[in-house]
C-alpha positions as CSV (number, residue, x, y, z in Angstrom):
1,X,111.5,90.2,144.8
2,X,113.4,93.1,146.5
3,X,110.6,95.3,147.9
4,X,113.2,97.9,148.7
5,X,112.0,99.6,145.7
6,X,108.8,100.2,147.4
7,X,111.0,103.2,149.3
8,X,111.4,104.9,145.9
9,X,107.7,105.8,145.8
10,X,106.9,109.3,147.3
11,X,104.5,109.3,150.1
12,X,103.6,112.8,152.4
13,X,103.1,112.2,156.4
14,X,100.2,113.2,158.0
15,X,97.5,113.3,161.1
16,X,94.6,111.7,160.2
17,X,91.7,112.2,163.0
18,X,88.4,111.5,163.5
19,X,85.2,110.9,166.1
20,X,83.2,108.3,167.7
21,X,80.8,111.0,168.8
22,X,81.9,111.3,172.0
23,X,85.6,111.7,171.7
24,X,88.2,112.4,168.9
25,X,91.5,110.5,167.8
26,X,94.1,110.5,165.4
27,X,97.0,108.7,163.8
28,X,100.3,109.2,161.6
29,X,99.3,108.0,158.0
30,X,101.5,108.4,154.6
31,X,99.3,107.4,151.9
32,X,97.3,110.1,151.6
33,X,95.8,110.8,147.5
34,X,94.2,113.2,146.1
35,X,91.8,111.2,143.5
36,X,89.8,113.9,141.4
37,X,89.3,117.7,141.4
38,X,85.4,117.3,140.6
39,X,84.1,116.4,142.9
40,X,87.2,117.0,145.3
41,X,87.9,113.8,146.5
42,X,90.8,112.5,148.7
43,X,91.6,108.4,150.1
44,X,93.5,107.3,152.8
45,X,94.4,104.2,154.3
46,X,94.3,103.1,157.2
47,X,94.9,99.7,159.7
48,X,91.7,97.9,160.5
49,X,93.4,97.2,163.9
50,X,93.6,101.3,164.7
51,X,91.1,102.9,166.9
52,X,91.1,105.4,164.0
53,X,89.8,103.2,161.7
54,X,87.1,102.4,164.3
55,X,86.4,106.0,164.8
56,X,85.9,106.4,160.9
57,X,83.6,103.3,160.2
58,X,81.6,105.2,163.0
59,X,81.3,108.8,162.1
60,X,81.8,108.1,158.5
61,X,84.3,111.2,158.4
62,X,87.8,112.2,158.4
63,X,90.5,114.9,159.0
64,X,93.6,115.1,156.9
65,X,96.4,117.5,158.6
66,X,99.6,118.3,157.0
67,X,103.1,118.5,158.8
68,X,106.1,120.5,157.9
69,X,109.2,119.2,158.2
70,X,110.0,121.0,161.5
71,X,107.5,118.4,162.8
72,X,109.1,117.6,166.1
73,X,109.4,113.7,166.8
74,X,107.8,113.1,169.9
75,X,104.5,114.9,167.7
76,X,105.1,111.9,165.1
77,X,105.7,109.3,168.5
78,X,102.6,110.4,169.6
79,X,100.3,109.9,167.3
80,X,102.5,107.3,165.1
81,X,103.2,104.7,168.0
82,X,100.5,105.6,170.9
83,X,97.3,103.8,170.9
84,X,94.5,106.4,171.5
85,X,93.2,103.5,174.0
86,X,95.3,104.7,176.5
87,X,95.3,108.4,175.8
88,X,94.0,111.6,174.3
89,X,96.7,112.7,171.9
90,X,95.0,116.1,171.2
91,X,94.7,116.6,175.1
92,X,98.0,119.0,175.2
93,X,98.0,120.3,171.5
94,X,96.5,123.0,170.2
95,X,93.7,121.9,167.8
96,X,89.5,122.7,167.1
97,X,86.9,121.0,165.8
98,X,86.0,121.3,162.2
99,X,82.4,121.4,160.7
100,X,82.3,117.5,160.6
101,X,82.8,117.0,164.2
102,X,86.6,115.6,163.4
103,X,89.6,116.9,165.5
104,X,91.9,119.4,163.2
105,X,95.4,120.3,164.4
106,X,96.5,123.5,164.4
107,X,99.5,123.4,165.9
108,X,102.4,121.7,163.5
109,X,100.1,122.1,160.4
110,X,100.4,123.4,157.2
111,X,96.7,122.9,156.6
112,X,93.7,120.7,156.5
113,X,90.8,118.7,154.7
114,X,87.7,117.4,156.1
115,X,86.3,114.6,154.2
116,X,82.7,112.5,154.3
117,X,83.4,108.9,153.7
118,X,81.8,108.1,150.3
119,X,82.8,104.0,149.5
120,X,85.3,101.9,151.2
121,X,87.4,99.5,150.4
122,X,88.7,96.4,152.1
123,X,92.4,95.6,151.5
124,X,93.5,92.8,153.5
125,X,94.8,94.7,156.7
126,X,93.7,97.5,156.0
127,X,90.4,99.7,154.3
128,X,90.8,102.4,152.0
129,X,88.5,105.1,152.8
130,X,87.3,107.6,150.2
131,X,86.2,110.8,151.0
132,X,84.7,114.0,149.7
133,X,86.5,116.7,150.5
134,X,83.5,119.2,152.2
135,X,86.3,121.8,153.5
136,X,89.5,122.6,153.0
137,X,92.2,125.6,155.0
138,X,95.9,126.7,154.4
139,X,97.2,127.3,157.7
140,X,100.9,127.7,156.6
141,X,103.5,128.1,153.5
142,X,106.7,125.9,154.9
143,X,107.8,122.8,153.2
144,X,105.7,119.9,153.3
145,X,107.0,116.5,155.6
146,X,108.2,113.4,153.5
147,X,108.1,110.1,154.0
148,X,111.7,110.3,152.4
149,X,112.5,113.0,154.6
150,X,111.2,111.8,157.9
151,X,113.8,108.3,157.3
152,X,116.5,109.9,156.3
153,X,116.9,113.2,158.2
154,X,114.6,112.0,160.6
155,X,115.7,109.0,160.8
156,X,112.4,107.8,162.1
157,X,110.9,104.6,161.0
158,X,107.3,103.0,160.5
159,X,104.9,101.0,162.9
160,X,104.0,97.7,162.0
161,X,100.1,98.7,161.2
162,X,101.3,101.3,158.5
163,X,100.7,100.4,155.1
164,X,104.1,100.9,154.1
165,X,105.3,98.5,156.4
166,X,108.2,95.8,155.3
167,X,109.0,93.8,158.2
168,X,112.8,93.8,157.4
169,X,113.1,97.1,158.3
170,X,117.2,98.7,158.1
171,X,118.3,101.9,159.5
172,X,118.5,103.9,156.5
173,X,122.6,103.5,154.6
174,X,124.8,105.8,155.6
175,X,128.4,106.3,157.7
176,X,127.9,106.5,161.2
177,X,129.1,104.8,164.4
178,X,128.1,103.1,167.5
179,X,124.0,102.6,166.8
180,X,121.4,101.2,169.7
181,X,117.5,100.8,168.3
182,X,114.3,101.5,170.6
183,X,112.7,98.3,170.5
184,X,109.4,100.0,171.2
185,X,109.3,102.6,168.0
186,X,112.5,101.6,166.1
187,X,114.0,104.7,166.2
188,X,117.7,104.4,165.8
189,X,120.5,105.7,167.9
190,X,123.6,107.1,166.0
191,X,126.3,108.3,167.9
192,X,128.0,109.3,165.1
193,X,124.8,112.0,164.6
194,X,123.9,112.2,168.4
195,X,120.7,113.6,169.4
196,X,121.1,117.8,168.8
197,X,117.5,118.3,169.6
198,X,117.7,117.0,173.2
199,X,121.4,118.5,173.7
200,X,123.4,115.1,172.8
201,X,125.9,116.3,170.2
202,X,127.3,114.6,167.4
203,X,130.3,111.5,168.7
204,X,128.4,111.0,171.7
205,X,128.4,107.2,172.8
206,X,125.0,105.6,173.7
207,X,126.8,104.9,177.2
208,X,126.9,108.4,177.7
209,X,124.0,109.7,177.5
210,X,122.0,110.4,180.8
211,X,120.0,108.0,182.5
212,X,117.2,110.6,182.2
213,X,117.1,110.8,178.5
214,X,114.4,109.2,176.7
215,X,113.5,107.9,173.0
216,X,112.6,111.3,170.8
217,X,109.9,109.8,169.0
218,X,107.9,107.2,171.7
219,X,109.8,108.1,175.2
220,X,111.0,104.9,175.7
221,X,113.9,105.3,178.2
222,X,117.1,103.7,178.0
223,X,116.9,100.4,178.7
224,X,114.4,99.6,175.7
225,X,117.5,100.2,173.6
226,X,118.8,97.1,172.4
227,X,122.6,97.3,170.6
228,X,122.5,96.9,166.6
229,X,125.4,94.7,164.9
């Protein structure tokens, strides 16, 4: 079975969040669906192992934010490969809290849903939560983030609690040169492509980068790189 072709379905990316009551969180998710118009009503899924999916069986409600694709990466590191455990990742980013009690970003969003949890079901790893859509906001008109998009211009890859996971994960195929992978995130080094959005142009070697520069997506420093064949 090559489950490569699983990379030729279309997926969106997005911040999923939601309460305990007391505090908010969120995560990266890209299966996102919209099921019917009448009632509206969305699904996601999401990793039993995620505080997220805690946060959800809990409140019984979720947010659904949309991200351009000018979604920086360390936005997509932080909420795609932190644990909310160990942090607020709405601390430092502008967001509110929508008529559900869920956190809704505001800032990197092209708009929203807020759904109440209306069945559940238990696949394996992970629960697909349906929802009922009670509100709903455009906050933007740019062009929607990809799964597509985010590996191969991007070039940003999947945690392991993601549905979408294979655990043979490649860089995506193309020409390039020297390449070094985060062994925290997965994101992969190209010198051929550099890192333009932190000032590393294109044909610059992984040795010369400066000791203070730092994964895009998760912030792992240098020496989490490991060298690819």
């Amino acid at each position: 079975m090559n489950s490569k072709v699983l990379y030729k379905l279309s997926y969106g990316l997005y911040v999923i969040g939601s309460t305990n009551g007391v505090r908010s969180n969120g995560q990266i998710a890209n299966t996102v669906f919209q099921i019917c118009s009448e009632p509206l009503t969305i699904a996601v899924s999401i990793n039993r192992k995620n505080l997220t999916h805690e946060f959800i069986e809990k409140s019984g409600v979720f947010s659904v934010s949309i991200l351009p694709v000018t979604t920086p990466l360390d936005l997509i590191g932080q909420f795609g490969f932190k644990s909310g455990r160990d942090l607020d990742k709405f601390a430092n980013l502008a967001h509110r809290t929508g008529m559900t009690g869920v956190p809704i970003l505001l800032e990197n969003s092209l708009g929203y849903l807020e759904a109440e949890v209306v069945q559940r079901l238990d696949v394996e790893t992970h629960t697909l939560f349906i929802g009922k859509v009670v509100e709903a906001e455009v906050l933007g008109d740019a062009e929607p983030l990809t799964y597509a998009y985010y590996q191969t211009v991007k070039r940003g890859l999947v945690p392991p609690t993601a549905p979408t996971y294979i655990k043979s994960q490649n860089s995506p195929d193309r020409e390039g040169g020297q390449k070094y992978k985060c062994s925290v995130c997965g994101y992969i080094y190209d010198s051929a492509q550099g890192d333009p959005a932190s000032g590393q142009a294109a044909g610059t070697l992984f040795s010369a980068l400066p000791e203070t520069w730092v994964c895009p997506v998760c912030g792992a420093g240098k020496e989490k790189f490991e060298a690819m064949p």
